[in-house]
Backbone as numpy.savetxt, mean C-alpha at the origin, in Angstrom:
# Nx Ny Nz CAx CAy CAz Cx Cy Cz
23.21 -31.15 -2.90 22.36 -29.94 -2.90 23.24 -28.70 -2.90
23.18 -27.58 -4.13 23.44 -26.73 -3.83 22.91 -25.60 -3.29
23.55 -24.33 -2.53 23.15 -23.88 -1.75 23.18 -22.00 -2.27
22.40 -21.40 -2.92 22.59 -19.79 -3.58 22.38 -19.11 -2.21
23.34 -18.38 -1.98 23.41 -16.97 -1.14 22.48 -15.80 -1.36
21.79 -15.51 -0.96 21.19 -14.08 -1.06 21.66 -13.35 0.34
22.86 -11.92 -0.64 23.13 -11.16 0.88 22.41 -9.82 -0.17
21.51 -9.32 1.45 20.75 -8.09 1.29 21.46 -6.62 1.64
21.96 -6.25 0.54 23.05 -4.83 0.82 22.38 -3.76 1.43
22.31 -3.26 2.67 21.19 -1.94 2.48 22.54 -0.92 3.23
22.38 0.41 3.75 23.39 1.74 4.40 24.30 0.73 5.19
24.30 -0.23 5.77 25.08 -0.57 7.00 25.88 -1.67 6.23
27.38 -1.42 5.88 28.22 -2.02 4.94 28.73 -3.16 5.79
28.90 -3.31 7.40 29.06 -4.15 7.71 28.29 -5.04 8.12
26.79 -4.71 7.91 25.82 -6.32 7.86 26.30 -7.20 7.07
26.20 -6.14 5.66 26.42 -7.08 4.19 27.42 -8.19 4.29
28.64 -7.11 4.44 30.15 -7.88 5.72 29.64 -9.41 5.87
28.87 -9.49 6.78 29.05 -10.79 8.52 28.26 -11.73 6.99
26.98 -11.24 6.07 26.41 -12.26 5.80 27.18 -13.07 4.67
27.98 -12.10 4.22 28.98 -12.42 3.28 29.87 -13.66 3.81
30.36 -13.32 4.76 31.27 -13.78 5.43 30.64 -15.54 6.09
29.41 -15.48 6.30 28.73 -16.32 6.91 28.07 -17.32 5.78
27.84 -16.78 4.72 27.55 -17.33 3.56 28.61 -18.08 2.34
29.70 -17.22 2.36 30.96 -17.53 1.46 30.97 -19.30 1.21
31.96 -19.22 2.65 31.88 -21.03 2.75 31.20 -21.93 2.41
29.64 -21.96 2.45 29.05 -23.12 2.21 27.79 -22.57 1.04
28.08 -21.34 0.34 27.40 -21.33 -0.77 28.32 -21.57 -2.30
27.54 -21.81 -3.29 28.01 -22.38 -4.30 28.42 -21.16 -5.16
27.19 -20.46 -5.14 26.94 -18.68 -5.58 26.21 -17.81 -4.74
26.61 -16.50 -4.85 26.11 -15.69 -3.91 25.83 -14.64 -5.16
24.21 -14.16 -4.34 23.62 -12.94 -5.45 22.98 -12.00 -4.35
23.68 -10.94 -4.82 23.28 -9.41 -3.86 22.33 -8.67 -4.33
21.29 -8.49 -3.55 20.12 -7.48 -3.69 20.26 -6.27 -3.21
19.93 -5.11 -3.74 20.50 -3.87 -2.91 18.94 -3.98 -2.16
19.06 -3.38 -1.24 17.57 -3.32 0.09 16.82 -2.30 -0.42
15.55 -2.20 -0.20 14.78 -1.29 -0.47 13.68 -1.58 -0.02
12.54 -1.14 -0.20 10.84 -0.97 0.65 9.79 -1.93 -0.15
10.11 -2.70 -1.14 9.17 -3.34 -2.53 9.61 -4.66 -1.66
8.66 -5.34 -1.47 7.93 -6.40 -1.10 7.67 -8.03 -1.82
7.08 -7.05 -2.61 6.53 -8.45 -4.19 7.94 -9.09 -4.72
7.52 -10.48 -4.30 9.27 -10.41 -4.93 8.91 -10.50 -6.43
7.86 -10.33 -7.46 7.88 -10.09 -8.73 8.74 -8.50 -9.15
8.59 -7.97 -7.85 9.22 -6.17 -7.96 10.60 -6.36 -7.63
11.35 -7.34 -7.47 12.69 -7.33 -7.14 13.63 -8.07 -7.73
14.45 -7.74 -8.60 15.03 -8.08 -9.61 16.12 -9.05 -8.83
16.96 -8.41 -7.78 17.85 -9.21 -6.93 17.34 -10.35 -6.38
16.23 -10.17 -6.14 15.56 -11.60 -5.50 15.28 -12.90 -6.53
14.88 -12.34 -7.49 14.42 -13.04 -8.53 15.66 -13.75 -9.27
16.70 -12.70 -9.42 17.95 -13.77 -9.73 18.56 -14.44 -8.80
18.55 -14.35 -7.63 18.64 -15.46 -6.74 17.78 -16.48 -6.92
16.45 -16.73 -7.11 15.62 -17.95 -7.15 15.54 -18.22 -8.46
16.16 -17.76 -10.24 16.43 -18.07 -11.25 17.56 -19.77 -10.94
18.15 -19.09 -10.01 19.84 -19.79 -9.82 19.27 -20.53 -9.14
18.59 -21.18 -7.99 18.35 -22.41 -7.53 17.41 -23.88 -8.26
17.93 -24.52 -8.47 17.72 -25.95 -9.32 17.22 -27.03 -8.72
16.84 -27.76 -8.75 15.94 -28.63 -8.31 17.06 -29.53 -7.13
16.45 -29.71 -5.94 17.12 -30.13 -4.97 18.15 -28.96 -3.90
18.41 -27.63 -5.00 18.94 -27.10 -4.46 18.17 -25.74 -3.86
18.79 -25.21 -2.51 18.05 -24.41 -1.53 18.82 -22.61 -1.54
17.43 -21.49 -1.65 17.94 -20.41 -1.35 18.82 -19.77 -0.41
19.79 -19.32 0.18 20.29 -19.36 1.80 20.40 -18.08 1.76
19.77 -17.81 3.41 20.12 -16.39 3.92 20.55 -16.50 4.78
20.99 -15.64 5.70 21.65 -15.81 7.19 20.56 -15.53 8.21
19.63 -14.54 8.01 18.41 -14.55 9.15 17.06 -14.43 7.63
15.86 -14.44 8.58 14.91 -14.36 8.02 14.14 -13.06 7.04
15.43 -11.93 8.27 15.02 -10.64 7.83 15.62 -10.24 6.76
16.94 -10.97 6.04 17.63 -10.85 5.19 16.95 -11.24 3.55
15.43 -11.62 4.08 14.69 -11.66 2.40 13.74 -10.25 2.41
13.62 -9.27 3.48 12.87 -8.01 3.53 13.12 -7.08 3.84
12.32 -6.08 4.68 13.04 -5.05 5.15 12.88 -5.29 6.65
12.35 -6.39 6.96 12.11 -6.36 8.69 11.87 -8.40 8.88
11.85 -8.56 10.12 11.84 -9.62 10.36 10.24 -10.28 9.62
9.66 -9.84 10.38 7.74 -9.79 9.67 7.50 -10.24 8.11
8.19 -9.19 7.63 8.33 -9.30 6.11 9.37 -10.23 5.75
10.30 -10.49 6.61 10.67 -11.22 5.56 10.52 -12.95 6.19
9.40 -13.23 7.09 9.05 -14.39 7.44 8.00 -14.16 6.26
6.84 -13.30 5.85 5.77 -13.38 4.60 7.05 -13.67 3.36
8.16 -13.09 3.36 8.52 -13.35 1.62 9.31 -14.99 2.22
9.21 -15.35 3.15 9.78 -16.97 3.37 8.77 -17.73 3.03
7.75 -17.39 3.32 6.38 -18.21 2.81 5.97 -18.26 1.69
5.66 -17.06 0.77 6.13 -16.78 -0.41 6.41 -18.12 -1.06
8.00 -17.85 -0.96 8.91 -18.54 -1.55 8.86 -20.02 -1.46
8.19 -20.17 -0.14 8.29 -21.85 -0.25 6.67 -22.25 -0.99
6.19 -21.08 -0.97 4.44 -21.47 -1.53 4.93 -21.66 -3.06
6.18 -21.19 -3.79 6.07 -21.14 -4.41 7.03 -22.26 -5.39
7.55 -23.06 -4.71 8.27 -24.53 -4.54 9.59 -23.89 -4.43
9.98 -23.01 -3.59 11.78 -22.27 -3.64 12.22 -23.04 -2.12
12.59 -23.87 -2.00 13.31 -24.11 -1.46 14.16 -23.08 -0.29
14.40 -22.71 1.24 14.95 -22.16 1.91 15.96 -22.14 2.57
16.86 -21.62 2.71 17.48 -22.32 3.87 17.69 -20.89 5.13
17.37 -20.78 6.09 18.00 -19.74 6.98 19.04 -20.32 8.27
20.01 -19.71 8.42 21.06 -20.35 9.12 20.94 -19.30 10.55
20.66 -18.64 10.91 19.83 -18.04 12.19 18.86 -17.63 12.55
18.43 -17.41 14.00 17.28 -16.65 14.32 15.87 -17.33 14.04
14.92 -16.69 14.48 13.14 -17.34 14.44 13.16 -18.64 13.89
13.79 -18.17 12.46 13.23 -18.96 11.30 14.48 -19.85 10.86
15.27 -20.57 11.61 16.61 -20.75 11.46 16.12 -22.54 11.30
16.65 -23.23 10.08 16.44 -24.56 9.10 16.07 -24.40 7.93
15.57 -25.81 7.38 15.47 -25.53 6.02 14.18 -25.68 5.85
13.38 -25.03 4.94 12.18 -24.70 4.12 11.63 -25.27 3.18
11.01 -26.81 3.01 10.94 -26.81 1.41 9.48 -27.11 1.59
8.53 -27.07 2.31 7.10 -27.31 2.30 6.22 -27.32 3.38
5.06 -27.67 3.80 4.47 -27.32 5.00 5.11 -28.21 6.32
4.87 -27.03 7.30 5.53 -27.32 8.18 4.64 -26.29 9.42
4.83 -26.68 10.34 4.00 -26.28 11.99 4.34 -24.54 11.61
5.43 -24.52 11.84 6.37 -23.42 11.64 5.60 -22.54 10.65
5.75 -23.10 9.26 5.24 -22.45 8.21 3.59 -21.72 8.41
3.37 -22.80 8.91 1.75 -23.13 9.40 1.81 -21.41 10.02
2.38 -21.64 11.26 2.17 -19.81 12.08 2.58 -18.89 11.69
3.42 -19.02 10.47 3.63 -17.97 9.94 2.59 -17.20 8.83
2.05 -18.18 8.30 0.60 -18.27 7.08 -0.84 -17.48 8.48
-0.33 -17.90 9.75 -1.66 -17.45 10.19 -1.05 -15.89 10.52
0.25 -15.79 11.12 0.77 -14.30 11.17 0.16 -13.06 10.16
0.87 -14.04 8.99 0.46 -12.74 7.73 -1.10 -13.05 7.80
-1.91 -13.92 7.99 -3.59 -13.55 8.07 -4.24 -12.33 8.59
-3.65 -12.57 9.88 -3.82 -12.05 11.37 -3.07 -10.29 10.67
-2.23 -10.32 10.26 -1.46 -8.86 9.96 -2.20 -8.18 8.61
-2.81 -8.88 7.75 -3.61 -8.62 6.72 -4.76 -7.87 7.70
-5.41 -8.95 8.44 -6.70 -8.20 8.79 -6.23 -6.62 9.28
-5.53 -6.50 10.39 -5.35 -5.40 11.40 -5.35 -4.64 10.47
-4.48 -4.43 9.13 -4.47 -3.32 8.23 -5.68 -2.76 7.73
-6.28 -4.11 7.60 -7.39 -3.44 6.49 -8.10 -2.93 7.71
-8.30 -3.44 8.95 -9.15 -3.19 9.73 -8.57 -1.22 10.23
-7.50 -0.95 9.89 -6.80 -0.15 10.29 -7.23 0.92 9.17
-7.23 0.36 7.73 -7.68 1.72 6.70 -9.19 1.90 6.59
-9.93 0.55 7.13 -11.41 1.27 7.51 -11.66 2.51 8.06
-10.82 1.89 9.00 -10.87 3.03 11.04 -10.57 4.15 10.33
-9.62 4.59 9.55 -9.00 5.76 9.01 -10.02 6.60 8.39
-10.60 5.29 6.88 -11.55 5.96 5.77 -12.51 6.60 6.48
-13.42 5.90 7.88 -14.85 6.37 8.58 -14.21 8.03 9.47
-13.05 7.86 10.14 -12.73 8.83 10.98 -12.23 10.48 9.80
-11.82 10.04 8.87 -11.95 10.71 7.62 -12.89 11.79 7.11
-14.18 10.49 7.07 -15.70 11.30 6.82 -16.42 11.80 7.95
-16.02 11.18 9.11 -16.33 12.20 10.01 -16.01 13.77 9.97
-14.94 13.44 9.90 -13.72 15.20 10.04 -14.92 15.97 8.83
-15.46 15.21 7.97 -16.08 16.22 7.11 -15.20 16.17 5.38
-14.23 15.58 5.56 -13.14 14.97 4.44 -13.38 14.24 3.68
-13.18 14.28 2.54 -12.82 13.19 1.49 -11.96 11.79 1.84
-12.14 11.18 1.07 -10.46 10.18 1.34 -10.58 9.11 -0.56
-10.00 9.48 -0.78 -8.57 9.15 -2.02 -9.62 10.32 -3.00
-9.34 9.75 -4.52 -9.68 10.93 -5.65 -11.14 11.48 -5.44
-10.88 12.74 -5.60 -11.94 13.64 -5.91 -12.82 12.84 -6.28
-14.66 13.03 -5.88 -15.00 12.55 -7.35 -15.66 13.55 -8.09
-15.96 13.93 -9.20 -16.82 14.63 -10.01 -18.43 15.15 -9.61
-18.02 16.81 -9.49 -19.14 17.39 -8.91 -20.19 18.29 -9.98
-21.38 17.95 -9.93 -22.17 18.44 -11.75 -22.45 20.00 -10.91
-23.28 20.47 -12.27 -23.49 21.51 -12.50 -24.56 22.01 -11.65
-25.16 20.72 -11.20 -26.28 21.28 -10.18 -26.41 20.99 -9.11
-25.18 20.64 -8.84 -25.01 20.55 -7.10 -24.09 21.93 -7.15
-23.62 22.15 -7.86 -22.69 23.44 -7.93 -24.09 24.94 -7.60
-24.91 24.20 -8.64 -25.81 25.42 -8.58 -26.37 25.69 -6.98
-26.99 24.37 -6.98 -27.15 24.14 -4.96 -26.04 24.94 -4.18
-25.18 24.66 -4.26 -23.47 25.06 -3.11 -23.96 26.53 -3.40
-24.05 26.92 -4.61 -23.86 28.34 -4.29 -25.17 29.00 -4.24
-26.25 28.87 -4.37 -27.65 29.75 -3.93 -27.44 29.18 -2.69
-27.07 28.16 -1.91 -27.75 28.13 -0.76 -26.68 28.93 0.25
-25.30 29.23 -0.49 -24.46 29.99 0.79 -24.85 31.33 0.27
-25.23 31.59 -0.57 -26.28 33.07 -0.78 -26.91 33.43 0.12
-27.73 32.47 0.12 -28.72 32.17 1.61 -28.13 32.22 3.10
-27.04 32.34 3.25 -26.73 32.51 4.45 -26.16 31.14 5.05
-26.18 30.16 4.46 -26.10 28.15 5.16 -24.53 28.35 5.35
-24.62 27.74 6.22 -22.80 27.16 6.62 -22.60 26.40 5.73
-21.13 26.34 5.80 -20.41 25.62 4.75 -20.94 23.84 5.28
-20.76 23.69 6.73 -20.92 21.88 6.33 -22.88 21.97 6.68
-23.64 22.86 6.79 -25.00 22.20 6.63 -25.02 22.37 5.49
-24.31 23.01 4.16 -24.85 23.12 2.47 -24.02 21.35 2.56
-22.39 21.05 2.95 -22.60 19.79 2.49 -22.90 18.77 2.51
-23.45 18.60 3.70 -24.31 17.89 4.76 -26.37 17.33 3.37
-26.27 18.84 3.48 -27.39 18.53 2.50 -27.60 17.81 1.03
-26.57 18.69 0.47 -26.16 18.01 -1.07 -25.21 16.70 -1.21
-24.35 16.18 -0.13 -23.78 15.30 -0.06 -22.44 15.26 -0.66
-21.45 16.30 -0.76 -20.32 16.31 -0.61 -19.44 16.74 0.32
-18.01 16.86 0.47 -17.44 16.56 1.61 -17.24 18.17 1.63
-16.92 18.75 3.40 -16.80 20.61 3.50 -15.47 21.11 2.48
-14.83 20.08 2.26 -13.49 20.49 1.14 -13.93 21.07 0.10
-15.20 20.15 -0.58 -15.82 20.26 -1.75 -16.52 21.28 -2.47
-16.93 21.67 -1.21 -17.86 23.18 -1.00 -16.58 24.09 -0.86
-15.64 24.00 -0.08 -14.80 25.18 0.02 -14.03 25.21 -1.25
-13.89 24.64 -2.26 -13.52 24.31 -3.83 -14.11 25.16 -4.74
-15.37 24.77 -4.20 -16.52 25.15 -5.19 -16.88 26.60 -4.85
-17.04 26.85 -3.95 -16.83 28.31 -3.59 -15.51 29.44 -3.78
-14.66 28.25 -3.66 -13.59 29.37 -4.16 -13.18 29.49 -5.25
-13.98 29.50 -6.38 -13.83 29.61 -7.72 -14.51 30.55 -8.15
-13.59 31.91 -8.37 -14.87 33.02 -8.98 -15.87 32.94 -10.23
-16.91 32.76 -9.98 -18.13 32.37 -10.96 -18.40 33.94 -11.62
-18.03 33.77 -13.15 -19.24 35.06 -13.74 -21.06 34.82 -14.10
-20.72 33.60 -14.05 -22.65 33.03 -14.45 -22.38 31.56 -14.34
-23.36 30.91 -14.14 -23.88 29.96 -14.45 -24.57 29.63 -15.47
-24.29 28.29 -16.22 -25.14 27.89 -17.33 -26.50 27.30 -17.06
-27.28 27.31 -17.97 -28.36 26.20 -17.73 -28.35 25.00 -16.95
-29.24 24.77 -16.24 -29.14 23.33 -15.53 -30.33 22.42 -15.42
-29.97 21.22 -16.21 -31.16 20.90 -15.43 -31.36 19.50 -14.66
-32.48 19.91 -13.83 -32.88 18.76 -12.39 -33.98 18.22 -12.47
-34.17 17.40 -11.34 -35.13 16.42 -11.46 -36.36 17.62 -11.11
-36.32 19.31 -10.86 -37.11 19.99 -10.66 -37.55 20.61 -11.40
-36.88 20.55 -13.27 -36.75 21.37 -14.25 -35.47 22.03 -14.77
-36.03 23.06 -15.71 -34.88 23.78 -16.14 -34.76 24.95 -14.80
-33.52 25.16 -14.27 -33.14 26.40 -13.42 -32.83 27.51 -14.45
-33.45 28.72 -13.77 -32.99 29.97 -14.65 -31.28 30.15 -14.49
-30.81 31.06 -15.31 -29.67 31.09 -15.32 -29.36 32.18 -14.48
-28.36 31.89 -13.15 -27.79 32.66 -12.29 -26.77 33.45 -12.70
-26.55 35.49 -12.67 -25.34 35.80 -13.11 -25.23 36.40 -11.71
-23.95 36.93 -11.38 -23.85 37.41 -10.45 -23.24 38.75 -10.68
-23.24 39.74 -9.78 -22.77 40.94 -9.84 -23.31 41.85 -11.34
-24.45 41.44 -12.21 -25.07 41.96 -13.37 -26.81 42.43 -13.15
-27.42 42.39 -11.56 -27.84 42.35 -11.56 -29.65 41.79 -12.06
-29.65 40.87 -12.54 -30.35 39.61 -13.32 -30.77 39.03 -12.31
């Protein structure tokens, strides 16, 4: 069985050092990934030529677990990964320290880890998106506001309405209204609603 090195280069020249050093001896080839924040190992070119180079019988080697990511966490998910994906492992310290080639207890808690860490997130950008629309906010792209909610936003702060009871009413976020208001209008075009045609609003022309 041969054995491919993956050492993960990131600012600290003497990690690279120890794994080098720890790897030399009993790998066949060694392939360096420079470190970075990308995850997928489809997004990582260093990773990918490391698992090009391992051959049937033969095993990926790192020195810890964290040496396939940017953190221990991650790089127990890209260990799973890899063996989900028939790659062969080997880690020579720490948590995850033996070899990898299929299910295993081990593997097993790690598959429920990343479950368990999936949920909290999503459960985490819910909490965000709702606390969001509370504040009165949007959350991700704009969406597209017509001509007659525009017409609404602005007769009704004519009228005297606060900014969040106009968006409260028409159903966009207080950003939306403060957008829409801060755009100097010479007229309005025709509009029309489920109430008819609206006359056409000019402002400052007396009309």
């Amino acid at each position: 069985m041969a054995l491919i090195g993956l050492i993960r280069v990131g600012t600290d020249p003497q990690d690279a050092r120890f794994q080098r050093q720890a790897l030399e001896p009993i790998c066949s080839r060694l392939v360096e990934e420079t470190a970075s924040r990308r995850r997928l190992i489809k997004n990582r070119p260093g990773l990918l030529a490391a698992v090009a180079e391992v051959g049937d019988g033969d095993a990926l080697t790192v020195t810890h677990a964290r040496s396939l990511s940017t953190s221990m966490v991650d790089g127990l998910e890209t260990l799973l990964d890899l063996v989900d994906r028939g790659v062969a492992v080997k880690v020579l310290k720490g948590l995850a320290a033996g070899e990898h080639t299929g299910d295993s207890e081990f593997l097993d808690d790690v598959r429920e880890l990343t479950r368990l860490r999936r949920e909290l997130q999503s459960a985490s950008i819910v909490a965000e998106i709702r606390a969001t629309r509370q504040r009165g906010t949007s959350y991700g792209r704009p969406r597209m506001i017509g001509d007659d909610v525009k017409f609404k936003i602005t007769t009704r702060r004519a009228k005297g309405e606060s900014i969040r009871a106009i968006a409260e009413a028409v159903g966009v976020s207080v950003g939306s209204v403060h957008r829409i208001l801060s755009v100097p209008t010479r007229g309005l075009r025709r509009i029309h609603s489920v109430d008819g045609v609206l006359d056409e609003l000019r402002r400052g022309t007396g009309h």
